[in-house]
C-alpha positions as CSV (number, residue, x, y, z in Angstrom):
1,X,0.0,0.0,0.0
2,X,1.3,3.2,-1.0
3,X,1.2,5.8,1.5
4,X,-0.7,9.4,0.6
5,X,0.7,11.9,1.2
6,X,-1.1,15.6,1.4
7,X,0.4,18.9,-0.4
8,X,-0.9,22.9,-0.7
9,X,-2.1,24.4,-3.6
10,X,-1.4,27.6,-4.7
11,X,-5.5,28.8,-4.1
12,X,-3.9,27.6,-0.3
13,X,-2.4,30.7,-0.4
14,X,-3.6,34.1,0.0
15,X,-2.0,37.8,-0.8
16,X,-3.8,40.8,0.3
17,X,-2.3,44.6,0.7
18,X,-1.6,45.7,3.6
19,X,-2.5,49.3,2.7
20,X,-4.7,49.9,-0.5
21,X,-4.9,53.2,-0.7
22,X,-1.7,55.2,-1.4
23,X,-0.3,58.4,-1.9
24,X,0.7,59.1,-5.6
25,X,5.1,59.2,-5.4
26,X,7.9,58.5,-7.3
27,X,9.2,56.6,-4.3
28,X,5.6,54.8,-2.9
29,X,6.0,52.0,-0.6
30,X,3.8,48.6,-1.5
31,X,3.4,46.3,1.3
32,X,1.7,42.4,0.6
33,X,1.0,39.9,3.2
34,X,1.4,36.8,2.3
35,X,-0.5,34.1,4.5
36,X,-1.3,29.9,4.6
37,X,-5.1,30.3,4.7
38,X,-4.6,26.4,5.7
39,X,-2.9,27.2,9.0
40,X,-3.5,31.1,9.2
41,X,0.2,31.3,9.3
42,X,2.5,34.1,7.5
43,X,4.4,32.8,4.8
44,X,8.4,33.7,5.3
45,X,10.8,33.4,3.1
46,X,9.1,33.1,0.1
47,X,11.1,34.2,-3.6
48,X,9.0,36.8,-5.9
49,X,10.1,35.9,-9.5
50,X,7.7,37.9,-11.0
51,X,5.8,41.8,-10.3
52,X,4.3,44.0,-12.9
53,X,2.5,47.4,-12.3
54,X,0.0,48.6,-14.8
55,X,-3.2,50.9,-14.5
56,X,-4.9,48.2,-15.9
57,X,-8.1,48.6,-13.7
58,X,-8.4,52.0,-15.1
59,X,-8.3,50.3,-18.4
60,X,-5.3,51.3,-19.0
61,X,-2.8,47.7,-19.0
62,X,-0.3,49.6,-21.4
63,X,0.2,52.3,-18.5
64,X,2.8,50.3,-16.8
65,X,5.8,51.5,-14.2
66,X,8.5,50.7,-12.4
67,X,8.4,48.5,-9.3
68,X,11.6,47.0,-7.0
69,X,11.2,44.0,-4.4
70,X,12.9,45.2,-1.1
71,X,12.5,42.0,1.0
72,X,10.5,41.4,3.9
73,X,11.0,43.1,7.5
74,X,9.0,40.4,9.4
75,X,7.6,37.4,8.1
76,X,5.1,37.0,5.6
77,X,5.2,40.8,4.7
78,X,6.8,41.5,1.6
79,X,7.9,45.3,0.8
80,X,8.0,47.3,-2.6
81,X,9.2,50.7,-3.9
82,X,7.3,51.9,-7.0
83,X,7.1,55.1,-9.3
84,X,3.0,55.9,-8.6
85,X,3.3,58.9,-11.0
86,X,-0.7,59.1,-11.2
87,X,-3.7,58.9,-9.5
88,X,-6.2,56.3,-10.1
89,X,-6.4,52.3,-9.9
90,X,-3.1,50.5,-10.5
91,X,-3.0,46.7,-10.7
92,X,0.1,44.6,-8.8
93,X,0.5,41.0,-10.6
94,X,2.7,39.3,-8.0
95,X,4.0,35.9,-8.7
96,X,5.8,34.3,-5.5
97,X,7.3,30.5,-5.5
98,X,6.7,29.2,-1.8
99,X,9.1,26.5,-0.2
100,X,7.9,23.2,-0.7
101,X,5.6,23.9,-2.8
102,X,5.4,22.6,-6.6
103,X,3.4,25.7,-8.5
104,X,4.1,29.2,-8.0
105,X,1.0,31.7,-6.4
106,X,0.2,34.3,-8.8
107,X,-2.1,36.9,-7.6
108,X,-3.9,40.3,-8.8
109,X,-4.0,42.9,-6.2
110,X,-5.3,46.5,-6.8
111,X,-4.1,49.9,-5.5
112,X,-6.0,53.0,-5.2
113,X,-3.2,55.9,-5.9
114,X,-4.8,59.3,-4.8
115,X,-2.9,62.5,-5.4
């Protein structure tokens, strides 16, 4: 008999902002929580291999900028600096690879930049 053996998914795993309203700046801080809905648990240590930043909620996907991973300061939050330059929605596509874990969590989360 071959034993079975459980693993997570990547819908295991949520992202959520921790702040989703910010200040338009060339220098705006992003912070995502990254959490085991399985266990409630933060996620640490987890490598982002992918971010794009577009006004595509304002219909606007071409409207992209600039947006740098700085690491996390406690576990399961994840920090970023980006170049807001406008006001209005701005979509963050966030794609993390999670220790142990066989497919990568991609996820869709939406700012609201006000001036």
């Amino acid at each position: 008999m071959n034993p079975v053996s459980a693993s997570a998914a990547a819908q295991d795993y949520e992202a959520a902002l921790l702040n989703t309203d910010i200040k338009q700046s060339r220098d705006a801080m992003v912070e995502v929580r990254l959490t085991d809905l399985h266990t409630g648990a933060p996620v640490a240590d987890a490598i982002i291999f992918s971010t794009v930043l577009d006004m595509a909620p304002d219909g606007m996907p071409d409207m992209g900028t600039a947006i740098e991973p700085l690491g996390s300061s406690e576990p399961g939050i994840y920090h970023f600096k980006a170049n807001l330059s406008m006001a209005g929605g701005w979509r963050l596509r966030i794609g993390v690879m999670i220790q142990g874990e066989p497919e990568p969590v991609e996820r869709d989360l939406i700012l609201k930049v006000s001036p």
